[in-house]
Biopython code that builds the backbone (N, CA, C, O; Angstrom):
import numpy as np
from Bio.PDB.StructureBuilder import StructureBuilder

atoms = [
    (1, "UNK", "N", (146.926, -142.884, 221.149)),
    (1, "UNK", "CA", (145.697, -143.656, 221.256)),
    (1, "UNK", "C", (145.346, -143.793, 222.738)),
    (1, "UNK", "O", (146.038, -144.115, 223.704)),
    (2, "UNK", "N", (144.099, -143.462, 222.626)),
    (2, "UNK", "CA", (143.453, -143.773, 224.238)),
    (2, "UNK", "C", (142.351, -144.608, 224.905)),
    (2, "UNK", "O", (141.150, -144.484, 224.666)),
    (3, "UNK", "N", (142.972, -145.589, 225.885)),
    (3, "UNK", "CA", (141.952, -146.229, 226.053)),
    (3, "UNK", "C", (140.480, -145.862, 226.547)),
    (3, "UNK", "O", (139.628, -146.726, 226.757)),
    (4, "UNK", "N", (140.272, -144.524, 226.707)),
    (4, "UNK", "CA", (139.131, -143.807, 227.160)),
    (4, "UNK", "C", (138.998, -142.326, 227.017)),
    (4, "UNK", "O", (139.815, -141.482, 227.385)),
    (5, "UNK", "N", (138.087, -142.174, 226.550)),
    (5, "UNK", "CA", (137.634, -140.322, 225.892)),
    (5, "UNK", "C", (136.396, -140.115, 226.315)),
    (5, "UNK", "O", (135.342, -140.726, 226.141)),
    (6, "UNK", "N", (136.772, -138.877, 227.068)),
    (6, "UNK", "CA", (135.353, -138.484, 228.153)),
    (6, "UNK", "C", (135.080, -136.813, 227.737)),
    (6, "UNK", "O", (136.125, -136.245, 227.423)),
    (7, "UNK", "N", (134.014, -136.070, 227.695)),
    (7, "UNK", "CA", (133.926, -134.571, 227.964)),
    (7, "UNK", "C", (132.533, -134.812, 228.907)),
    (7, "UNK", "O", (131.859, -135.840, 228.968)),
    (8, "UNK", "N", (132.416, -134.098, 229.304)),
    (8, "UNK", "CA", (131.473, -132.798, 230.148)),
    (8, "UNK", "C", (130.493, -131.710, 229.551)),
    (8, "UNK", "O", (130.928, -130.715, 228.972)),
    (9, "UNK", "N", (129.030, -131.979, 229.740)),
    (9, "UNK", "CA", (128.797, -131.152, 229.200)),
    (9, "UNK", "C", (128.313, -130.908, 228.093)),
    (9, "UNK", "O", (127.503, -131.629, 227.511)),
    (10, "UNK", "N", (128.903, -129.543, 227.569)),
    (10, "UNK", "CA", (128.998, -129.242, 226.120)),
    (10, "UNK", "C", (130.607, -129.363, 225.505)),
    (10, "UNK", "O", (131.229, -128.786, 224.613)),
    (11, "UNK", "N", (130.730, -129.792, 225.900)),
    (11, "UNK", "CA", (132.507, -130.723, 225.487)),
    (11, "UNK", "C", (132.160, -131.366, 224.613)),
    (11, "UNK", "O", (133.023, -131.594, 223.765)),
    (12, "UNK", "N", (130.948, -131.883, 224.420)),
    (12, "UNK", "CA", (130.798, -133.132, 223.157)),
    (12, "UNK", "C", (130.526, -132.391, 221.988)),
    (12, "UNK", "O", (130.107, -132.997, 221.003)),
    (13, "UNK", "N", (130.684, -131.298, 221.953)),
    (13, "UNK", "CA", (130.680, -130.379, 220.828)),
    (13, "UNK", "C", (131.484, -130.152, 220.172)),
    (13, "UNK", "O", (131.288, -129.612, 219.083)),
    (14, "UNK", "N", (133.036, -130.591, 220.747)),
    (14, "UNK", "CA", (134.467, -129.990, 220.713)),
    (14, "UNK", "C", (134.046, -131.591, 220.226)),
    (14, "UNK", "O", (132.876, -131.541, 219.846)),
    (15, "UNK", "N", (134.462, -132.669, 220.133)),
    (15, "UNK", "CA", (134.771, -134.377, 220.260)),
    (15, "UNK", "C", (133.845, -134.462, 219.209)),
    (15, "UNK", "O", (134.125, -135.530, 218.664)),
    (16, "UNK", "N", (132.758, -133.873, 218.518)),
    (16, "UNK", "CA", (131.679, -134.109, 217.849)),
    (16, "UNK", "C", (132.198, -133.135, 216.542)),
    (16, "UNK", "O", (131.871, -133.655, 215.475)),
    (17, "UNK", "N", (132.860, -131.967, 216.393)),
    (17, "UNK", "CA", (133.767, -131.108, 215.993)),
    (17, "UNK", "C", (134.610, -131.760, 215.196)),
    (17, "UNK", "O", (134.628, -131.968, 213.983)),
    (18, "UNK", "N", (135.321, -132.054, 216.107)),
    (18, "UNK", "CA", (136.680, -133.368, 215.578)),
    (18, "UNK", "C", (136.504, -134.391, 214.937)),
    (18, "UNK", "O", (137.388, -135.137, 214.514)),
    (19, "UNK", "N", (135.250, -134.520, 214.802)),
    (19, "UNK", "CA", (134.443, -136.085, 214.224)),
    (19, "UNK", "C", (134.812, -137.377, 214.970)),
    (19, "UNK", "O", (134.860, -138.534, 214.553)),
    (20, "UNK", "N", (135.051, -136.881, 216.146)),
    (20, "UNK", "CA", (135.265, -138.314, 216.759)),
    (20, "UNK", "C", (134.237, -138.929, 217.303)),
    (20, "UNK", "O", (134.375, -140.047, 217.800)),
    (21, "UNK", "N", (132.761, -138.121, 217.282)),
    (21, "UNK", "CA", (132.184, -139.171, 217.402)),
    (21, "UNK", "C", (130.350, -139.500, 216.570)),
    (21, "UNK", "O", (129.239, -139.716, 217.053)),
    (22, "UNK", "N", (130.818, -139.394, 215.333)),
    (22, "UNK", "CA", (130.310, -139.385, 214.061)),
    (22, "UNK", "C", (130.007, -140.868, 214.173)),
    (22, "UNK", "O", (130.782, -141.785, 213.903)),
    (23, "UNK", "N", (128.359, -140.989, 214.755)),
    (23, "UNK", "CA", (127.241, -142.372, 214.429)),
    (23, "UNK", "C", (127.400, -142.938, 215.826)),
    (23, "UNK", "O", (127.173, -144.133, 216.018)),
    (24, "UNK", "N", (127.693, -142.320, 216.584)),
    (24, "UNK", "CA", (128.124, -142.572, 218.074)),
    (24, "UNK", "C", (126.405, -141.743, 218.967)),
    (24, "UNK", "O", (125.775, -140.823, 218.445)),
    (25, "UNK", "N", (126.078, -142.320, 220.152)),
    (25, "UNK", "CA", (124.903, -142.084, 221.023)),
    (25, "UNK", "C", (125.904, -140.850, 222.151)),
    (25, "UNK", "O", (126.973, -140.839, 222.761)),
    (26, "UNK", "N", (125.277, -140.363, 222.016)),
    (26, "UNK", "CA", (126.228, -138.849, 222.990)),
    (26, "UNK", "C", (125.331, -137.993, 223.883)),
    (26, "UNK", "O", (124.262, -137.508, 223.516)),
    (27, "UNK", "N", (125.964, -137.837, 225.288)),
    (27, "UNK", "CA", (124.780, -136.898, 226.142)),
    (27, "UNK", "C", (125.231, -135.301, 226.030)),
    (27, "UNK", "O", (126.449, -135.134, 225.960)),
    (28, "UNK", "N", (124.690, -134.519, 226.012)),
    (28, "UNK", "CA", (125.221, -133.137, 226.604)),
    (28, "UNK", "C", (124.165, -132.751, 227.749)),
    (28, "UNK", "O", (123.330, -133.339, 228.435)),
    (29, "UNK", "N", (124.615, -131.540, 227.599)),
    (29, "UNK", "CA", (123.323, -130.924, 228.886)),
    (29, "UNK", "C", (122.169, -130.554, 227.917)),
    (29, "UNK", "O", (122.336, -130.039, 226.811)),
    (30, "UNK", "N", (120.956, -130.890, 228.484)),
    (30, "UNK", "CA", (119.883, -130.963, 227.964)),
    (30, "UNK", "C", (119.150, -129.670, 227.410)),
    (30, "UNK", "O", (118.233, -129.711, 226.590)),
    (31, "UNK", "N", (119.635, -128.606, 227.927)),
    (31, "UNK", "CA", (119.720, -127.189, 227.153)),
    (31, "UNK", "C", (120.264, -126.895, 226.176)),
    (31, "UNK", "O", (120.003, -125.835, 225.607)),
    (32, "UNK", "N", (121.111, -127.703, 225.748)),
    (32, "UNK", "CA", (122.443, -127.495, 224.613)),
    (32, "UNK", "C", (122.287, -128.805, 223.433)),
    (32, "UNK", "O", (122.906, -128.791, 222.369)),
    (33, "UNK", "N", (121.190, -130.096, 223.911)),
    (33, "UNK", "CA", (121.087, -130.996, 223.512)),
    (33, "UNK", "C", (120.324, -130.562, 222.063)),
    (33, "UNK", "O", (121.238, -130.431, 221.248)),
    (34, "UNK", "N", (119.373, -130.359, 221.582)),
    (34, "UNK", "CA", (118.544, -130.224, 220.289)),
    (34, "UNK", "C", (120.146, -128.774, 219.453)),
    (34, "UNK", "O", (120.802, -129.214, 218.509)),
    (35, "UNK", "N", (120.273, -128.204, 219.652)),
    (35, "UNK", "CA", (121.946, -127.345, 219.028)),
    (35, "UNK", "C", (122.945, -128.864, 218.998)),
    (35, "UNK", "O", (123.883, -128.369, 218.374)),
    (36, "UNK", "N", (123.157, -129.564, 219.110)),
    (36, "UNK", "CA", (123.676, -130.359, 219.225)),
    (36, "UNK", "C", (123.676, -131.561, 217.865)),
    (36, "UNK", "O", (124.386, -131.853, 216.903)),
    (37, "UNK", "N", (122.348, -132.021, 218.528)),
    (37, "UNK", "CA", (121.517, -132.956, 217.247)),
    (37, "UNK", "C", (121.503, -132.285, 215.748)),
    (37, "UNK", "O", (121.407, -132.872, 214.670)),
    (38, "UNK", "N", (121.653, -130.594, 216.057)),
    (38, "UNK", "CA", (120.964, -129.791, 214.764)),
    (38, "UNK", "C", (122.219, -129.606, 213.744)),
    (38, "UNK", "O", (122.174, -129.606, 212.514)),
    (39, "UNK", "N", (123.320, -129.452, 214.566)),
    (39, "UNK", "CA", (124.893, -129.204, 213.774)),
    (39, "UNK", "C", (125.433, -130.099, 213.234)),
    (39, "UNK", "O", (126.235, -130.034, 212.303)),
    (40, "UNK", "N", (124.829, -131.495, 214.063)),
    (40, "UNK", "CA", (126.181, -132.766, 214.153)),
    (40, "UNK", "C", (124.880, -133.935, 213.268)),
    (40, "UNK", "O", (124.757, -134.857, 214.074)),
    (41, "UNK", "N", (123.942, -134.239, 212.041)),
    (41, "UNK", "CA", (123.736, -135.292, 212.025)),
    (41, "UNK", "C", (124.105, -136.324, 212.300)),
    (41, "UNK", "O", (123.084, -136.883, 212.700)),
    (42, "UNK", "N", (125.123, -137.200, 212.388)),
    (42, "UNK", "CA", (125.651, -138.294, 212.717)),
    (42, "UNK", "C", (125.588, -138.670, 214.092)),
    (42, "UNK", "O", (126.067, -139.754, 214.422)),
    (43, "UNK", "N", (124.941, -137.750, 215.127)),
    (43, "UNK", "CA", (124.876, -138.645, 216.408)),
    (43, "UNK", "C", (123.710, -138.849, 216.646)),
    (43, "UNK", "O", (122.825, -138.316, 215.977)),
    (44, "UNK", "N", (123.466, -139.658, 217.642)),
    (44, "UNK", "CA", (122.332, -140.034, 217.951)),
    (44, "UNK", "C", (122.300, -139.204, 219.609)),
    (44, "UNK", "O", (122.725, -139.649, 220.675)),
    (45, "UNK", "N", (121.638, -137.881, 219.326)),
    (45, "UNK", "CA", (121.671, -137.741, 220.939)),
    (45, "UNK", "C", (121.115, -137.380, 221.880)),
    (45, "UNK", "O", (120.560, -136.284, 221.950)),
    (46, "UNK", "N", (121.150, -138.259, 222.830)),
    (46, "UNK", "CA", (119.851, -138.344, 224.438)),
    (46, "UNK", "C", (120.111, -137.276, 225.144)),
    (46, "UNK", "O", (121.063, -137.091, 225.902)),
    (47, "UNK", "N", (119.010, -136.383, 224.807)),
    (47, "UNK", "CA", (118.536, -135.213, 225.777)),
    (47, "UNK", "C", (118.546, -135.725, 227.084)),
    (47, "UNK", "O", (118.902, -134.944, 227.967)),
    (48, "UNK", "N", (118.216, -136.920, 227.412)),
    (48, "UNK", "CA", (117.654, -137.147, 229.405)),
    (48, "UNK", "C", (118.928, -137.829, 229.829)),
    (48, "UNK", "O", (119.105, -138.030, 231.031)),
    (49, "UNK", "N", (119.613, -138.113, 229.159)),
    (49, "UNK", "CA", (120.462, -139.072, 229.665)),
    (49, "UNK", "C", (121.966, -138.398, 230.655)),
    (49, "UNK", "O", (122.817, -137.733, 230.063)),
    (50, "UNK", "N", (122.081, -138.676, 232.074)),
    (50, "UNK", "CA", (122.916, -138.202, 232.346)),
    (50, "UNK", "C", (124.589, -138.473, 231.601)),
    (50, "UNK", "O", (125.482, -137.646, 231.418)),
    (51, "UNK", "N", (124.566, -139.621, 231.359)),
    (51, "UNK", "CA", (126.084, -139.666, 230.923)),
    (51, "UNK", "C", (125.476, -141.123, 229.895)),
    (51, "UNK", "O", (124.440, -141.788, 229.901)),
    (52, "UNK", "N", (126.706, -141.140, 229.108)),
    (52, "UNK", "CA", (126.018, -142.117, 228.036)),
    (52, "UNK", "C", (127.586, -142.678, 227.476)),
    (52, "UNK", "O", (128.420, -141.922, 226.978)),
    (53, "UNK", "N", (127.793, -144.257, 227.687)),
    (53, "UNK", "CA", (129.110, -144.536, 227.204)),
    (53, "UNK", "C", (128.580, -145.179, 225.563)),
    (53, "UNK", "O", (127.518, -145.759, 225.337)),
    (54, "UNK", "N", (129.387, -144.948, 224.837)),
    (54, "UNK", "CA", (129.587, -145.343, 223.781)),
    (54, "UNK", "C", (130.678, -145.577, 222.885)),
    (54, "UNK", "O", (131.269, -144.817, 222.117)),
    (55, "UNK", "N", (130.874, -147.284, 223.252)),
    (55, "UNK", "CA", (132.584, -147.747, 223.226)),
    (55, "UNK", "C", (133.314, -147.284, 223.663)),
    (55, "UNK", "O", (133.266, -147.630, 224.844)),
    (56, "UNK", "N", (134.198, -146.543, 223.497)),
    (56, "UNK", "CA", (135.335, -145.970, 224.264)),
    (56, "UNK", "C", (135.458, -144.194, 224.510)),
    (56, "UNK", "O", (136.411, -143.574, 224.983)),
    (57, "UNK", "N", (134.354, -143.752, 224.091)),
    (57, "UNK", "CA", (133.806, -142.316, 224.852)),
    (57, "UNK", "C", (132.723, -142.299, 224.993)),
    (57, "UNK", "O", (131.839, -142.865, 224.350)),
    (58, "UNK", "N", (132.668, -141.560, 225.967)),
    (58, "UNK", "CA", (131.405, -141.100, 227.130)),
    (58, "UNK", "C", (131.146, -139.430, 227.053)),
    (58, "UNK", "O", (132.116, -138.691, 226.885)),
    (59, "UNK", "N", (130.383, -139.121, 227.128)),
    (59, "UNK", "CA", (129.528, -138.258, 227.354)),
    (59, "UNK", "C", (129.223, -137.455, 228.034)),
    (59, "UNK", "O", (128.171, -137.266, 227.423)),
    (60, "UNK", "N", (129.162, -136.486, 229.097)),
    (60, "UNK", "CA", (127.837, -136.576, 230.263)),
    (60, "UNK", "C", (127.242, -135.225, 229.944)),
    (60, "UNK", "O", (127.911, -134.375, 229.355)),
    (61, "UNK", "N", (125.822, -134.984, 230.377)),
    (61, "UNK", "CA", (124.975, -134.207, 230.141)),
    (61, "UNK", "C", (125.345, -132.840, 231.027)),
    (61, "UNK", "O", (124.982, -131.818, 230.444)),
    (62, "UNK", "N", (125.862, -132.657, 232.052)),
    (62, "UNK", "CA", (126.478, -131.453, 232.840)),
    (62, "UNK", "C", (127.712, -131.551, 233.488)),
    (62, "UNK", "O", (128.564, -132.309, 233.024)),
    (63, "UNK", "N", (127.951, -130.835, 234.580)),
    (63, "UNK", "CA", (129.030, -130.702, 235.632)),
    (63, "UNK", "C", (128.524, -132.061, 236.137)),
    (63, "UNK", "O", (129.088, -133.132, 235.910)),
    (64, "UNK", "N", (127.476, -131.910, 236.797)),
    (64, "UNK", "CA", (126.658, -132.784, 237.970)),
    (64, "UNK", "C", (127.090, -134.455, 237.584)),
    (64, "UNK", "O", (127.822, -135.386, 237.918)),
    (65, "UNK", "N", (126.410, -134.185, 236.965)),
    (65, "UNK", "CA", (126.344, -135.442, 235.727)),
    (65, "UNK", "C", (127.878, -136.161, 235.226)),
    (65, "UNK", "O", (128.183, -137.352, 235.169)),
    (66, "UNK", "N", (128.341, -135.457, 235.037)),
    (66, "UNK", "CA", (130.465, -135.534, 234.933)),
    (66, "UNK", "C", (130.786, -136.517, 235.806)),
    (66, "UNK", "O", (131.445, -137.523, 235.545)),
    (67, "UNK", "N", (130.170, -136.122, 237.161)),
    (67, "UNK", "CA", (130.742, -136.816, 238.356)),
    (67, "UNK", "C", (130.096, -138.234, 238.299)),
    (67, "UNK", "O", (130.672, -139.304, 238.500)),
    (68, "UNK", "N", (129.095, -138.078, 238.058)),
    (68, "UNK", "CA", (128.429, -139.291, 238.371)),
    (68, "UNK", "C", (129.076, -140.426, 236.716)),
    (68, "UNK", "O", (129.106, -141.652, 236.611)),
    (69, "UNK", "N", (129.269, -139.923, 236.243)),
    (69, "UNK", "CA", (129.838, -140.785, 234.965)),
    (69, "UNK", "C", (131.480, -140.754, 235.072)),
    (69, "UNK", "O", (132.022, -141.310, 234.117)),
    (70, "UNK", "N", (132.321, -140.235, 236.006)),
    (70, "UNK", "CA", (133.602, -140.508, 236.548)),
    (70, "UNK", "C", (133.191, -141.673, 237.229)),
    (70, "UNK", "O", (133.327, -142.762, 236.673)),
    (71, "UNK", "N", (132.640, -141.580, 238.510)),
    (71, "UNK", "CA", (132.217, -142.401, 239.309)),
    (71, "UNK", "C", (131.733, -143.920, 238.454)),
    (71, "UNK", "O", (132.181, -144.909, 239.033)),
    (72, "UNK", "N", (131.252, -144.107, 237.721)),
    (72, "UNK", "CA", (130.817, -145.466, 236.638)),
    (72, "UNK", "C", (132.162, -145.978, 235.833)),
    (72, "UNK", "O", (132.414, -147.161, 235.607)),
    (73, "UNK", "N", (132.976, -144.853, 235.444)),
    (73, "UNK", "CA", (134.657, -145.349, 235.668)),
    (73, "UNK", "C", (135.118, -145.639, 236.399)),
    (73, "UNK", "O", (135.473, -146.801, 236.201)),
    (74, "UNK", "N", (135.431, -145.276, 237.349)),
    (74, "UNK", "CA", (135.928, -145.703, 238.687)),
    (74, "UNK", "C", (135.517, -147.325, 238.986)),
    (74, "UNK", "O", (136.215, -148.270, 239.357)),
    (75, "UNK", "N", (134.042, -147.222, 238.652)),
    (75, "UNK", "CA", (133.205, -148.747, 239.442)),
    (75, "UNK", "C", (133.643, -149.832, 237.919)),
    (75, "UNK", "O", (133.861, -151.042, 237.972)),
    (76, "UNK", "N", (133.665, -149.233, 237.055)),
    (76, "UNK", "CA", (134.163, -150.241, 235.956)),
    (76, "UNK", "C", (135.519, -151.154, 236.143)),
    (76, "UNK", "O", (135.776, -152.355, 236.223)),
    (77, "UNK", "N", (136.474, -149.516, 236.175)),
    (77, "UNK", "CA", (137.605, -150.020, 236.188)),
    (77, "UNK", "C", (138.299, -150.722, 237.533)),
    (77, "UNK", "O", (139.292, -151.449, 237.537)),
    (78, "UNK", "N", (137.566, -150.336, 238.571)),
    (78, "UNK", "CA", (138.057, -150.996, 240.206)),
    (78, "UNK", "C", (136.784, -151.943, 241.052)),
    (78, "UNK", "O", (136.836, -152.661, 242.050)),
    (79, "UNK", "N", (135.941, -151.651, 240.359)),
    (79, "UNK", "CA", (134.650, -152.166, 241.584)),
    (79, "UNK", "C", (133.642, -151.143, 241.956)),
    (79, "UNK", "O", (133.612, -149.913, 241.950)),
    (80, "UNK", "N", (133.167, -151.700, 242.145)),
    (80, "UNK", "CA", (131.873, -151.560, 243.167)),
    (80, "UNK", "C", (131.944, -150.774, 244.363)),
    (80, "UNK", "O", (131.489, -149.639, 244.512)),
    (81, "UNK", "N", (132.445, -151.351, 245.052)),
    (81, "UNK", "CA", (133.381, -151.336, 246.367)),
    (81, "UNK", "C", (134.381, -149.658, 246.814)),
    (81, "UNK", "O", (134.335, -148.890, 247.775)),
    (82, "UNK", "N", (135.231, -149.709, 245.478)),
    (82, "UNK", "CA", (135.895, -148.153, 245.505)),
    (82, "UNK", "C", (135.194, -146.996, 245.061)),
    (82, "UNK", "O", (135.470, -145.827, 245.334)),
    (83, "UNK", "N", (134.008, -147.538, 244.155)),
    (83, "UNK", "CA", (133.176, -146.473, 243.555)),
    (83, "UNK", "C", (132.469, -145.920, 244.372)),
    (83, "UNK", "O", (132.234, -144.719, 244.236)),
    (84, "UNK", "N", (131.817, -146.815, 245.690)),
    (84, "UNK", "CA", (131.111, -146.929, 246.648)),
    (84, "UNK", "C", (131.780, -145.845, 247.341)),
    (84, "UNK", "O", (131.064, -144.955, 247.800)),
    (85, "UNK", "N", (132.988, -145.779, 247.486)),
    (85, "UNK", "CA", (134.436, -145.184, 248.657)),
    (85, "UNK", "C", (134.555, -143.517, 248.454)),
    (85, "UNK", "O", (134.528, -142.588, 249.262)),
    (86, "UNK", "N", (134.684, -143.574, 247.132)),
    (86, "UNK", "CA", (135.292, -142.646, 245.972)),
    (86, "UNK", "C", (133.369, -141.519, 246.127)),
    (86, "UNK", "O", (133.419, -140.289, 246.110)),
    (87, "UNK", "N", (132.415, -142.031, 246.214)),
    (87, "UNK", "CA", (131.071, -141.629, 246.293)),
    (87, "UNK", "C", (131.070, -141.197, 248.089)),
    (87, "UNK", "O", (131.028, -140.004, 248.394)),
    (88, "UNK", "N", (131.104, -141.936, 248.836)),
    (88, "UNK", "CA", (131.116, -141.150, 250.134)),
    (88, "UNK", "C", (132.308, -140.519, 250.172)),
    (88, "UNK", "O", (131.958, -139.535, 250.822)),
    (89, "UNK", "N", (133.371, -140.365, 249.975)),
    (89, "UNK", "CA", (134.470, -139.009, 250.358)),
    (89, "UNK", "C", (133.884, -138.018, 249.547)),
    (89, "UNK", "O", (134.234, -136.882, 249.869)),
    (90, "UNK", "N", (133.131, -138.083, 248.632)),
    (90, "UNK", "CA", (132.536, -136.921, 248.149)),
    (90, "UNK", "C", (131.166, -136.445, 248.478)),
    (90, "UNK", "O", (130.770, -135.444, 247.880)),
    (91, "UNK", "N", (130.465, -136.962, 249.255)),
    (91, "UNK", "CA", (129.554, -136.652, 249.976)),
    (91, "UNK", "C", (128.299, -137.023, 249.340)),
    (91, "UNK", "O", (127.243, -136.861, 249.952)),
    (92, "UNK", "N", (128.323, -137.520, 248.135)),
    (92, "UNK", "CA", (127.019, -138.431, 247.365)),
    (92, "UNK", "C", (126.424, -139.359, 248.192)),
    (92, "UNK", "O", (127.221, -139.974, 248.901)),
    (93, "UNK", "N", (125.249, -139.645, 248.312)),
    (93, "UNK", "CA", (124.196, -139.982, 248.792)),
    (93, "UNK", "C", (124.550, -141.499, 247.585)),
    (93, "UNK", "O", (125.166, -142.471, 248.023)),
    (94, "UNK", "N", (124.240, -141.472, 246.658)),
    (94, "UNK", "CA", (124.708, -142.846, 246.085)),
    (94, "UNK", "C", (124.849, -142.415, 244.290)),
    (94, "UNK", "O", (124.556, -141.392, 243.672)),
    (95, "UNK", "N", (125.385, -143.626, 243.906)),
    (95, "UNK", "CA", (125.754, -142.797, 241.827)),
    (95, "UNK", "C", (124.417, -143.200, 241.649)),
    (95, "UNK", "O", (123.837, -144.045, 242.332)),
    (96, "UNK", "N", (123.994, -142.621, 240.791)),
    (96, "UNK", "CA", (122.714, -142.437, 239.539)),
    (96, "UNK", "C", (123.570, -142.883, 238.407)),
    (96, "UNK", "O", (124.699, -142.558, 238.041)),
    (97, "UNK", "N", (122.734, -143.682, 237.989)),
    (97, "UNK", "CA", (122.416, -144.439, 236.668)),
    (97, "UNK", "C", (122.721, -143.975, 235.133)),
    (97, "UNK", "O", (121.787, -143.301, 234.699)),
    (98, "UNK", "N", (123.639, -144.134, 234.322)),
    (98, "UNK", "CA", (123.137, -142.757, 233.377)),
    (98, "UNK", "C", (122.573, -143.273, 232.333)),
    (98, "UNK", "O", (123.139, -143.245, 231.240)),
    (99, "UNK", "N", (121.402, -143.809, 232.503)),
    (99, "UNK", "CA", (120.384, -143.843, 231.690)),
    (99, "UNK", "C", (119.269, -143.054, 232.572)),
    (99, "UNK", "O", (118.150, -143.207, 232.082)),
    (100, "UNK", "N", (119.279, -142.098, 233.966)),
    (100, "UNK", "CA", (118.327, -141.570, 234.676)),
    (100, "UNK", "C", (118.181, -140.144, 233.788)),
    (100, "UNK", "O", (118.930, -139.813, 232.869)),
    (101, "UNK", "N", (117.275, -139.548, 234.189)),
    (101, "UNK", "CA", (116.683, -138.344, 233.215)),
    (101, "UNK", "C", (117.481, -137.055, 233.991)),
    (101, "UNK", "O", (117.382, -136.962, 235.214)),
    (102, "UNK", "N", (118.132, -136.244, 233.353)),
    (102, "UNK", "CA", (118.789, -135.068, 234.039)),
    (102, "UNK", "C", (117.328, -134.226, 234.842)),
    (102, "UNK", "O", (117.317, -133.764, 235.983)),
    (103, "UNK", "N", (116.668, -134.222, 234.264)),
    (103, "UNK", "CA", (115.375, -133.260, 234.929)),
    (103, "UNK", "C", (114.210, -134.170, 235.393)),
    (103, "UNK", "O", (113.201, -133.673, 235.893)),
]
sb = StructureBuilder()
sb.init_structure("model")
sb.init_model(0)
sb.init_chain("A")
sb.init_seg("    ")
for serial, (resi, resn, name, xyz) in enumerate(atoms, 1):
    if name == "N":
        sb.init_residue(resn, " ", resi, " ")
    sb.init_atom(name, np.array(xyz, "f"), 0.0, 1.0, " ", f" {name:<3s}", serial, name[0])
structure = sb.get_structure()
């Protein structure tokens, strides 16, 4: 058992596969998003959304997007402060939101 379940991507295909996340809100990448919705009735899922938590898995819509929804772990589980830290050693300008629109 895990306290947290994350993919990338089109990873939520594999996690959506498994039925783990059957009636659950789920992002992929927005190219892959409507194949997504079309296989899996049971999710509810946001084309724009970069990363999307839902209870205890998350989502994110790309690579890009991955990071920035690590980074919202990071700020969950430590602060503000390290997320802030953890965002400049990586050269981000600042995290995006993931309710912001991938395009």
């Amino acid at each position: 058992r895990t306290r947290r379940l994350a993919s990338v991507c089109t990873g939520a295909f594999l996690l959506a596969h498994w039925g783990m996340l059957a009636g659950r809100r789920v992002a992929t990448h927005w190219a892959s998003a409507p194949l997504l919705a079309r296989h899996f009735d049971g999710l509810q899922v946001e084309p724009e959304a970069l990363y999307v938590q839902d209870d205890r898995f998350w989502t994110s819509g790309g690579v890009t997007a991955g990071i920035d929804m690590c980074l919202a772990m990071v700020e969950q589980d430590a602060g503000r402060w390290l997320a802030a830290r953890v965002a400049r050693q990586l050269n981000l300008a600042l995290r995006r939101s993931g309710n912001q629109a991938q395009y």
